[in-house]
RODO-2510 file (C-alpha; in nm, 4 decimals, decimal comma):
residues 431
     n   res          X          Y          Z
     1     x    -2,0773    -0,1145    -3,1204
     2     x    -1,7575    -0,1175    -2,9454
     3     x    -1,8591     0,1579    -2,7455
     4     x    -2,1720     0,0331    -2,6330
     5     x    -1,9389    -0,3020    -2,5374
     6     x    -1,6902    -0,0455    -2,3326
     7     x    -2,0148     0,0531    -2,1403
     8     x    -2,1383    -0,2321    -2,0478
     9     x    -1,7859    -0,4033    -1,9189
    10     x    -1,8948    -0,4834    -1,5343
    11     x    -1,6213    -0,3638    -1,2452
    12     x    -1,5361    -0,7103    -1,1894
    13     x    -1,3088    -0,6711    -1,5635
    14     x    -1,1199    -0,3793    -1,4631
    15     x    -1,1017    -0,3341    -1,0569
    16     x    -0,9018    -0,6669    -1,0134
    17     x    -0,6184    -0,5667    -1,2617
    18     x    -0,6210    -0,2195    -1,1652
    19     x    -0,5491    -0,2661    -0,8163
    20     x    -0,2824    -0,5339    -0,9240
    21     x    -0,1637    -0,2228    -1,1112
    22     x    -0,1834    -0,0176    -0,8106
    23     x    -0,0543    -0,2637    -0,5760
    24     x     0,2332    -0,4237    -0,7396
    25     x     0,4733    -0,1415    -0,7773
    26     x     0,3683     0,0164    -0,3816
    27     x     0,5214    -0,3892    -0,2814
    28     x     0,8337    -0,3757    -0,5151
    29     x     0,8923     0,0059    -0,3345
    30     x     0,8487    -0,0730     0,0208
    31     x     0,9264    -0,5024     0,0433
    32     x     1,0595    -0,6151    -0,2256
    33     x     1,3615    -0,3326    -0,2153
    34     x     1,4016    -0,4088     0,1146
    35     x     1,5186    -0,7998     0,0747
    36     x     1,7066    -0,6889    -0,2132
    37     x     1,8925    -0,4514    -0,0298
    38     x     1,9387    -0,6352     0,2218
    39     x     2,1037    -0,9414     0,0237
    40     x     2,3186    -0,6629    -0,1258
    41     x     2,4506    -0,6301     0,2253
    42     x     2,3317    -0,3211     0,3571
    43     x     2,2210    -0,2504     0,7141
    44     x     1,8886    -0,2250     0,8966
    45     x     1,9380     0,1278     1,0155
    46     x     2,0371     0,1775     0,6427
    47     x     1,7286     0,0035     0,4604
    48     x     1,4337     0,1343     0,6591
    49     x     1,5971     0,5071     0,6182
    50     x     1,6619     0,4699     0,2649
    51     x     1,3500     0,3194     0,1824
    52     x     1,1315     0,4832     0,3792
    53     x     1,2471     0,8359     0,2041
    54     x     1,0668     0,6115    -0,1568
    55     x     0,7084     0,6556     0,0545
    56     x     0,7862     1,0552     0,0326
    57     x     0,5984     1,0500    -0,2874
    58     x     0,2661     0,8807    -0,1692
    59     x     0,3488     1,1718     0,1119
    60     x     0,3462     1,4623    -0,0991
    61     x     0,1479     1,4010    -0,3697
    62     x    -0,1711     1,6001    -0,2431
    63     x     0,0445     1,8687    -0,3716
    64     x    -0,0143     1,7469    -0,7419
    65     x    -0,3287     1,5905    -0,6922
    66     x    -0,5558     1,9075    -0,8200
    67     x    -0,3504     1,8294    -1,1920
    68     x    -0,4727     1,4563    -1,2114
    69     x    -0,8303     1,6204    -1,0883
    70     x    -0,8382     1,8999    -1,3320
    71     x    -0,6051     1,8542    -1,6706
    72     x    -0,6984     1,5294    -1,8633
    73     x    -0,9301     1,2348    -1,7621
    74     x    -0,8599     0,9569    -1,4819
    75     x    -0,8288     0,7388    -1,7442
    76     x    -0,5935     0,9010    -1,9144
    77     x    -0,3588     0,9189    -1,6083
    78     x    -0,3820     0,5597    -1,5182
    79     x    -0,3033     0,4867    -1,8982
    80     x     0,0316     0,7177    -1,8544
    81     x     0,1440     0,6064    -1,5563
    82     x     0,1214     0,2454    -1,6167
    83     x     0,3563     0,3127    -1,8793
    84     x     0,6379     0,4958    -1,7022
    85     x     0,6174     0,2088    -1,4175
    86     x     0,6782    -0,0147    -1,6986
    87     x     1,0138     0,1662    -1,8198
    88     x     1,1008     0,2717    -1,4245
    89     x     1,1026    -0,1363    -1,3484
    90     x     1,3205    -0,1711    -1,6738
    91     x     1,5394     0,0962    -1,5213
    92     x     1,6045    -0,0460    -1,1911
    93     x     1,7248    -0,3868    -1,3439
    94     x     1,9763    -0,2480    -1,5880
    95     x     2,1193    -0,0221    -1,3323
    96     x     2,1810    -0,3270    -1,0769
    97     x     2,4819    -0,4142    -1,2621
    98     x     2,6479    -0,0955    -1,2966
    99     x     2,8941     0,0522    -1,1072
   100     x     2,6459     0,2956    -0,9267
   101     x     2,3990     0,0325    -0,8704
   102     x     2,2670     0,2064    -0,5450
   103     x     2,2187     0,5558    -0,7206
   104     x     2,0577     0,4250    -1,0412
   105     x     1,8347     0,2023    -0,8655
   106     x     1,7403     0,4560    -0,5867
   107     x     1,6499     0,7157    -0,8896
   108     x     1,4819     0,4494    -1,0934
   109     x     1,2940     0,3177    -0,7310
   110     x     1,1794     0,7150    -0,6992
   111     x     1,0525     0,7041    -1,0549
   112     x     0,8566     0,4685    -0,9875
   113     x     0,7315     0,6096    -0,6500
   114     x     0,6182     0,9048    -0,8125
   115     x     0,4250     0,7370    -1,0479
   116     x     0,3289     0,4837    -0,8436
   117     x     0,1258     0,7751    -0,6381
   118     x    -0,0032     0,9485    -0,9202
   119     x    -0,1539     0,6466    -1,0094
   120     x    -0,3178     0,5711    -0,6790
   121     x    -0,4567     0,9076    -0,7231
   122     x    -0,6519     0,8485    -1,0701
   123     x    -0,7358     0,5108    -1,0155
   124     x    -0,9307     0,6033    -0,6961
   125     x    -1,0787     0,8747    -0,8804
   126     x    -1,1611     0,6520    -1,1345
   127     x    -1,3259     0,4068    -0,8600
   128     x    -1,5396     0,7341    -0,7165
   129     x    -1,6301     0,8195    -1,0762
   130     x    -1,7559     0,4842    -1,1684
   131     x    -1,8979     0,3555    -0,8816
   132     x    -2,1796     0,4635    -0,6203
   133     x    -2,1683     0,4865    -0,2907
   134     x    -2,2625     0,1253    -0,2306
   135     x    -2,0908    -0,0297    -0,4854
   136     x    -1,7777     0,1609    -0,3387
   137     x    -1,8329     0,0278     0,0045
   138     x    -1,8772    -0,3229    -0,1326
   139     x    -1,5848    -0,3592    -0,3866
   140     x    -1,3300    -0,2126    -0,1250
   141     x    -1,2881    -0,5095    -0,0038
   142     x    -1,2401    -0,6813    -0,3538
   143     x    -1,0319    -0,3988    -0,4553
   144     x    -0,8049    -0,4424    -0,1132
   145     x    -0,8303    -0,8228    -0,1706
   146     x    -0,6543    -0,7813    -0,5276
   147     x    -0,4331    -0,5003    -0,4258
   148     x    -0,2513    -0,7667    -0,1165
   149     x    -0,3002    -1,0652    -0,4293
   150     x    -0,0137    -0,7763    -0,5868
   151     x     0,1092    -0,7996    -0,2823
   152     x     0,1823    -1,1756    -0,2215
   153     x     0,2891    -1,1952    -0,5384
   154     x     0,5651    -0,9520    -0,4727
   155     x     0,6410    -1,1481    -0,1689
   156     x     0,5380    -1,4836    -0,2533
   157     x     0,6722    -1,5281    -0,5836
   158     x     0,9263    -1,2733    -0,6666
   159     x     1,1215    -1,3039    -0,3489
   160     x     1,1449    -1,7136    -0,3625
   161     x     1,1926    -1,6887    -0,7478
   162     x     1,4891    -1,4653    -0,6781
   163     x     1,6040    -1,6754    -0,4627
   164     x     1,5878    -1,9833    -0,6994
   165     x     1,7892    -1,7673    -0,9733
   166     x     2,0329    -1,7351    -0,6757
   167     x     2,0652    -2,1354    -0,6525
   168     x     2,1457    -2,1351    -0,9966
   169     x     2,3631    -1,8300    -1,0181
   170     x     2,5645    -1,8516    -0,7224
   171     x     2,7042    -1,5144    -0,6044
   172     x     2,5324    -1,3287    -0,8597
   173     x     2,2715    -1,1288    -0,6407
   174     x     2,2641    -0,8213    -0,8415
   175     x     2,2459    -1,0074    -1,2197
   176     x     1,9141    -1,2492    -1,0063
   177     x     1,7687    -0,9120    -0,9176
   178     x     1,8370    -0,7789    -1,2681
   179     x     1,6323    -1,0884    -1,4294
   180     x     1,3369    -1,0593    -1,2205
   181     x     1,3137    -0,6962    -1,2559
   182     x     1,3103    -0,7553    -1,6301
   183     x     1,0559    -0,9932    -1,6007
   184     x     0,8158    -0,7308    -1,4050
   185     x     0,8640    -0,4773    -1,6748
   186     x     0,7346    -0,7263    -1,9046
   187     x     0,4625    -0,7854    -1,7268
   188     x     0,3421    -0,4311    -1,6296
   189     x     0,3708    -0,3486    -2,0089
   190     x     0,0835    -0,6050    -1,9970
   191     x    -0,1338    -0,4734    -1,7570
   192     x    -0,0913    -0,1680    -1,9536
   193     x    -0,2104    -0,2909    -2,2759
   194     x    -0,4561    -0,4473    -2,1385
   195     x    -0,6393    -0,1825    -1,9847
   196     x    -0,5856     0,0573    -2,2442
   197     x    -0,9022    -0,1643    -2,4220
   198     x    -1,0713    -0,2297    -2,1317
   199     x    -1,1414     0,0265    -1,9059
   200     x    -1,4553     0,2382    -1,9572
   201     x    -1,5319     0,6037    -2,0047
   202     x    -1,7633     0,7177    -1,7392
   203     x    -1,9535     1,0103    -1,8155
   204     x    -1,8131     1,1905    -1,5625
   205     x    -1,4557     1,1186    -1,6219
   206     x    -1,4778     1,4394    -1,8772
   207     x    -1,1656     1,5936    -2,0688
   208     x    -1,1091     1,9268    -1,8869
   209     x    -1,0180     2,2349    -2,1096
   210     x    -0,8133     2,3906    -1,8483
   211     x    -0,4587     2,5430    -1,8446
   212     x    -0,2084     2,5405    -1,6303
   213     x    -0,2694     2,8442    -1,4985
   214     x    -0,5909     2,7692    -1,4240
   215     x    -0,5437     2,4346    -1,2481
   216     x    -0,2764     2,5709    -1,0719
   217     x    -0,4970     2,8530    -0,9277
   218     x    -0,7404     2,6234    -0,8370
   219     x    -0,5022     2,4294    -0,5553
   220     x    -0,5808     2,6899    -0,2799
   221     x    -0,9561     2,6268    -0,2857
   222     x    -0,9174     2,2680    -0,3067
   223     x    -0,7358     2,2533     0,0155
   224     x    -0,9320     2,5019     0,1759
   225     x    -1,2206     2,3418     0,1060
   226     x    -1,0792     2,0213     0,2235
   227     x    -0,9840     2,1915     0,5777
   228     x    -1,3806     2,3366     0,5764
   229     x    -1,5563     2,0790     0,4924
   230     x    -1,6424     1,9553     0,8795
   231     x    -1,5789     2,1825     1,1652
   232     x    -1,2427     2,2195     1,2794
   233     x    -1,2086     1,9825     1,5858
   234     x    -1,3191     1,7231     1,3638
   235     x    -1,1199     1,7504     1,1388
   236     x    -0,8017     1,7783     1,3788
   237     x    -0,8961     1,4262     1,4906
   238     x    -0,9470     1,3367     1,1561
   239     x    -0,6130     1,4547     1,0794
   240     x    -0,4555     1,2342     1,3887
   241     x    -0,6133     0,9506     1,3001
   242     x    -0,5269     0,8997     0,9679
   243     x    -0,1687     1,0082     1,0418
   244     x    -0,1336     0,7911     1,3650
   245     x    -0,3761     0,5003     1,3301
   246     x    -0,1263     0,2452     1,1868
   247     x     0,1911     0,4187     1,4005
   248     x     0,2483     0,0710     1,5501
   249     x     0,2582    -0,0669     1,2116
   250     x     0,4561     0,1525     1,0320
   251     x     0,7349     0,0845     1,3136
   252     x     0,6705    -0,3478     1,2219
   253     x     0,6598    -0,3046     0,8412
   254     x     1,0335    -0,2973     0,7739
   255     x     1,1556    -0,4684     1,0491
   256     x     0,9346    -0,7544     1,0443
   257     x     1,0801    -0,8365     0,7091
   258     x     1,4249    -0,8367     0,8550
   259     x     1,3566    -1,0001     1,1854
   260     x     1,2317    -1,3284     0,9491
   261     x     1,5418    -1,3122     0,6904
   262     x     1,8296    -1,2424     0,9528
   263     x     2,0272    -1,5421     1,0401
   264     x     1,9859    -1,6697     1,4100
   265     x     2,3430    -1,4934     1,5466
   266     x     2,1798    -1,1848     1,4527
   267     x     1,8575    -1,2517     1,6396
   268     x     1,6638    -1,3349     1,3306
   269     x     1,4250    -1,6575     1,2498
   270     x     1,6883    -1,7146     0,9558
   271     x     1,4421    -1,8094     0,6981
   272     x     1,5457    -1,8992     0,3737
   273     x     1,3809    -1,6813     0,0596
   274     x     1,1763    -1,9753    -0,0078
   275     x     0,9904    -2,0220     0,3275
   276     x     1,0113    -1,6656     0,3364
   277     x     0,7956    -1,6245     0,0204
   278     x     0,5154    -1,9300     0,1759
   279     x     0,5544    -1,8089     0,5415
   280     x     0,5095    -1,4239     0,5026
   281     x     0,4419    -1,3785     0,1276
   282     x     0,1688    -1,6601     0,0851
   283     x     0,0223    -1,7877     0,3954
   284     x     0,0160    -1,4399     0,5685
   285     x    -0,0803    -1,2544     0,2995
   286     x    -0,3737    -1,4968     0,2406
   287     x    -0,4649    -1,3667     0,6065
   288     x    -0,4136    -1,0079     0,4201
   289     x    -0,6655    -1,0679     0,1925
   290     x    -0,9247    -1,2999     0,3916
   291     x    -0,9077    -0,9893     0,6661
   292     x    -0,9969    -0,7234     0,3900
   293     x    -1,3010    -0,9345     0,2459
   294     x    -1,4326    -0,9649     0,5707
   295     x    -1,3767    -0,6101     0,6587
   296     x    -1,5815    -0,5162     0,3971
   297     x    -1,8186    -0,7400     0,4159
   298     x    -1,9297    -0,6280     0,7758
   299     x    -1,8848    -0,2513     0,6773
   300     x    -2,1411    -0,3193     0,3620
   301     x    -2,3503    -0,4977     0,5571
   302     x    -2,3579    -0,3096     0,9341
   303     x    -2,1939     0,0767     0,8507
   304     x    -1,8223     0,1373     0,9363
   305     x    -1,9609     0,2946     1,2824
   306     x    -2,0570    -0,0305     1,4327
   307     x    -1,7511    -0,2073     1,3593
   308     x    -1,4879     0,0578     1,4150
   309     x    -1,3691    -0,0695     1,7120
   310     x    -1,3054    -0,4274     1,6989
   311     x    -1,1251    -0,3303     1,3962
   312     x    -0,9228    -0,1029     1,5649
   313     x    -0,8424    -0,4447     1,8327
   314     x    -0,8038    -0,6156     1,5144
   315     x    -0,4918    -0,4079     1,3271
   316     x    -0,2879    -0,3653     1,6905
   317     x    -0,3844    -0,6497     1,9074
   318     x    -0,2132    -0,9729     1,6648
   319     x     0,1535    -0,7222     1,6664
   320     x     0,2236    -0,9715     2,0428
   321     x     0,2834    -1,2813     1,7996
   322     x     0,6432    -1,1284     1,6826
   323     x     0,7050    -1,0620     2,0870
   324     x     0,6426    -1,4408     2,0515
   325     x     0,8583    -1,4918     1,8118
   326     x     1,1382    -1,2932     1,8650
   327     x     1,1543    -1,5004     2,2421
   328     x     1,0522    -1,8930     2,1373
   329     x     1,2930    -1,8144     1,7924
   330     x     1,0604    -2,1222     1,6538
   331     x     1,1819    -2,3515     1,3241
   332     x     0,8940    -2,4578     1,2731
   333     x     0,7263    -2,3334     0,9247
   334     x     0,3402    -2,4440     1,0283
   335     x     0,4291    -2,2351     1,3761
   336     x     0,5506    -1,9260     1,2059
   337     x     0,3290    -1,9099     0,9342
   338     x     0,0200    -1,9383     1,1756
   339     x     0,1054    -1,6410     1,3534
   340     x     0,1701    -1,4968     1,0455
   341     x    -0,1419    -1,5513     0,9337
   342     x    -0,3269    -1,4052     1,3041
   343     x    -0,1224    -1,1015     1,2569
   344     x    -0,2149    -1,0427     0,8862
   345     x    -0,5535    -1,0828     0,8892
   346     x    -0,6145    -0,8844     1,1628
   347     x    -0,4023    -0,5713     0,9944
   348     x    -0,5642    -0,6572     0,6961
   349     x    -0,9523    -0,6617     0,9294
   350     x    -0,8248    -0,3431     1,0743
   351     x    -0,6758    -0,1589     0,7617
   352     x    -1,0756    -0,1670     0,6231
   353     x    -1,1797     0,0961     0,8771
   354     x    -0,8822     0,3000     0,7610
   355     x    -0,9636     0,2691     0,3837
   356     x    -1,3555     0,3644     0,4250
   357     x    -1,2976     0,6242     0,6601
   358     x    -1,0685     0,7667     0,3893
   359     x    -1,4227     0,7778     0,1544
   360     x    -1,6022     0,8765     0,4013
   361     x    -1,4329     1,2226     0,4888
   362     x    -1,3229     1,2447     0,0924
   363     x    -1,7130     1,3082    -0,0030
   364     x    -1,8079     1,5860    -0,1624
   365     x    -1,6593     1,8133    -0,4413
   366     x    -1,2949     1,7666    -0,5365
   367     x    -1,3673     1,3804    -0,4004
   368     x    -1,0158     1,2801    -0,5702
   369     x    -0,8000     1,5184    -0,4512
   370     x    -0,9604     1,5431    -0,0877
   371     x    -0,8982     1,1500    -0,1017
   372     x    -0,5249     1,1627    -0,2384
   373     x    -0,4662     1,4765     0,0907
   374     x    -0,5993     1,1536     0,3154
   375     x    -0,3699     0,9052     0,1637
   376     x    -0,0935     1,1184     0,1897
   377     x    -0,0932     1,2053     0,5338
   378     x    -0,1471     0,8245     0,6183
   379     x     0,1663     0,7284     0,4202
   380     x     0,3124     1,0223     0,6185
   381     x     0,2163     0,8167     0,9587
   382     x     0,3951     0,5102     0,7850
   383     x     0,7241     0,6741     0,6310
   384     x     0,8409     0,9096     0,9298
   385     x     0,8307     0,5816     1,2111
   386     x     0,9275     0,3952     0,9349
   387     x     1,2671     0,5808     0,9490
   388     x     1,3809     0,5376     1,2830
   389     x     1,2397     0,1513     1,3105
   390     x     1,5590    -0,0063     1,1792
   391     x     1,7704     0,2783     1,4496
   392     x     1,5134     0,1758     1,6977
   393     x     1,5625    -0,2314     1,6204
   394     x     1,9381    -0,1833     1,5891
   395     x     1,9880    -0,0168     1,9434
   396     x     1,7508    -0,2181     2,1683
   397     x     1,7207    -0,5443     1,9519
   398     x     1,4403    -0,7588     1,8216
   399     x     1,3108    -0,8313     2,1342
   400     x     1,2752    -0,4939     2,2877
   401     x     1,1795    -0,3381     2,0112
   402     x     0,8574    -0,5724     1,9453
   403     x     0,7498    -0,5070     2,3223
   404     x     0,7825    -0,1036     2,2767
   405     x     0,5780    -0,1644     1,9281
   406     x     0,2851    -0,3187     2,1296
   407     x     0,3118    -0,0344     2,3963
   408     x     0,2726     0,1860     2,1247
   409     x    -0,0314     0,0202     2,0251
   410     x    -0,2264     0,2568     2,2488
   411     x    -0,1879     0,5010     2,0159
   412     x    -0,3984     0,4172     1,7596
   413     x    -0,6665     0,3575     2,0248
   414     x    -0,6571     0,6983     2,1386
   415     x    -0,7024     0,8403     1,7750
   416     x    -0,9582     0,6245     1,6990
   417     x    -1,1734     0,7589     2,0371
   418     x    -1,2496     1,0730     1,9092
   419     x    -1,3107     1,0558     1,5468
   420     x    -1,7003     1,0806     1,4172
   421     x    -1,8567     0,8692     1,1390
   422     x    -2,2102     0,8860     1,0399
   423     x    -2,3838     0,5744     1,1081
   424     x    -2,5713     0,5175     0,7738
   425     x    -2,2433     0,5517     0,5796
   426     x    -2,1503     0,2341     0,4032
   427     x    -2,5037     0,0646     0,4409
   428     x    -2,6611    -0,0655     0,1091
   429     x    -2,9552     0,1925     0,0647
   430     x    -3,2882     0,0365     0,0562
   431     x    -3,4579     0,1111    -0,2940
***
């Protein structure tokens, strides 16, 4: 009986929560760490090199993809790393008040990296597994839409609420961080247990008897086949434009973040944690999420094909609103979250085209890993400008550096000119 229950649990019980599993600990990573770092008192040239080197993970993990493909089930892997995030969140705030706070929480931050990515990698093969090609193409935008809910809550609650903890205990930054890490432990522990009884078994996620020898002989093909699967000048531009599609925002991602928490003398809006969490953690991210259902919506509806381009204008044009910004240095919250809210919603428009075009070249055998090699070289295209930004922001200023990040917008035009997509893909089949 309980099996035939497990069968019949519809996505909508398990895609939600998962990519709130998938999202939350990618926002703690790469946003969260970076306010907390930077109310530890750390530099910009130091945070977005530090911090970038966490994405390496998300890079690399192609590289261990054919394991979470070929030893165990998908489910079994999302199970396992759930856990460790759990205990890697626990880790990070009983280091912060140690005496090598920036070591232990830098190793516990990497722990949960790693994880993090070898999550990403089983739940989407999980997704693939349990869904078909429609359904995919229809719940990517609910699965996006969940995965930036993880995301505002990282920014819209934990952010403020540390900064309320810092009201009450006044220069105590590390112990506030320590509590609210705590309390996310707790919480993933949840998630865990929760999907340990909830997620199904597809029929396809199957228990492979396979050694280690044996998956580990079976990289080479995998990645050959990956490399084979369209001729090779497609695949070159298909290789560009998932590494270079988001350059501009990979550049913005860090010091955006910075640019609306630095005080005024250091050319900063100056906003407090608070307006912080509504301006960019609630009302932006709301554009996040509103972007990505609509996204997907069109996609489902018209093909990716059609829409490629004004979602291409969507993720690159909206960057001029920090050149704005960083020029009128407005106070005013409705002002500030309203461009906010143009920019997010057109990255999170844009970022559809990305996501789908990621299924669409992953099709085929070894979907998961071929999918995971995709996601890792577009995390690639984030971490490496990601590096330099805060060098690049500290040198030339806010200012400058928000006009070169619009030049630089070109860029993802020019990948996105030569890359091929079948029309059909993403249509709803006619029965």
């Amino acid at each position: 009986m309980e099996q035939k229950l497990r069968k019949s649990i519809s996505p909508w019980a398990w895609i939600p929560s998962l990519y709130v599993a998938e999202g939350l600990p990618n926002v703690v990573v790469m946003t969260v760490a970076v306010v907390m770092y930077m109310q530890l008192g750390m530099s910009d040239t130091e945070i977005a090199l530090y911090t970038s080197w966490l994405g390496l993970p998300w890079v690399i993990k192609p590289f261990w993809s054919p394991f979470v493909d070929l030893y165990k089930t998908k489910r079994w892997w999302v199970l396992t790393m759930q856990a460790l995030l759990g205990s890697a969140l626990a880790g990070v705030a009983f280091t912060l008040n140690t005496p090598l706070w920036f070591q232990g929480t830098m190793a516990c931050f990497f722990l949960m990296a790693f994880s993090s990515a070898t999550h990403d990698i089983a739940a989407d093969g999980f997704y693939m597994l349990e869904l078909d090609d429609h359904q995919q193409t229809w719940f990517v935008g609910i699965r996006n839409l969940f995965y930036r809910l993880a995301v505002i809550f990282g920014n819209g609650v934990l952010i403020p609420v540390a900064g309320i903890l810092q009201v009450y205990f006044k220069d105590q930054t590390a112990f506030t961080w320590s509590l609210v890490f705590y309390g996310l432990a707790a919480l993933f522990i949840g998630i865990w247990l929760y999907h340990a009884y909830v997620m199904p078994r597809p029929k396809a996620d199957q228990r492979h008897q396979t050694s280690f020898k044996e998956v580990a002989s079976g990289i080479l093909p995998m990645f050959v086949s990956y490399f084979k699967k369209f001729p090779v000048k497609e695949t070159v531009f298909a290789m560009l434009f998932l590494l270079l599609y988001r350059f501009p925002e990979a550049l913005l991602t860090k010091m955006s973040l910075t640019f609306l928490q630095r005080p005024n003398s250091e050319g900063g809006l100056g906003l407090s944690p608070q307006e912080f969490g509504l301006a960019n953690g609630t009302v932006g991210l709301i554009g996040l999420m509103l972007g990505g259902i609509v996204g997907g919506w069109l996609a489902s509806r018209d093909g990716l094909k059609k829409w490629l381009w004004p979602m291409v204008c969507a993720i690159t044009l909206p960057d001029i609103v920090y050149v704005y910004m960083s020029y009128a240095m407005p106070h005013n919250l409705v002002l500030i979250s309203s461009c906010l809210f143009v920019e997010q919603f057109g990255y999170g428009l844009g970022f559809t085209a990305l996501t789908l075009y990621m299924l669409y070249f992953s099709q085929g055998q070894f979907k998961t890993s071929h999918y995971a090699i995709c996601t890792g070289i577009s995390y690639l295209g984030l971490m490496l400008p990601g590096m330099v930004s805060g060098w690049m922001k500290d040198s030339m200023g806010y200012q400058t550096f928000f006009i070169v990040v619009m030049g630089l917008c070109i860029i993802t035009f020019l990948v996105a000119a030569f890359i091929r997509i079948d029309p059909e893909f993403g249509k709803k089949k006619e029965e």
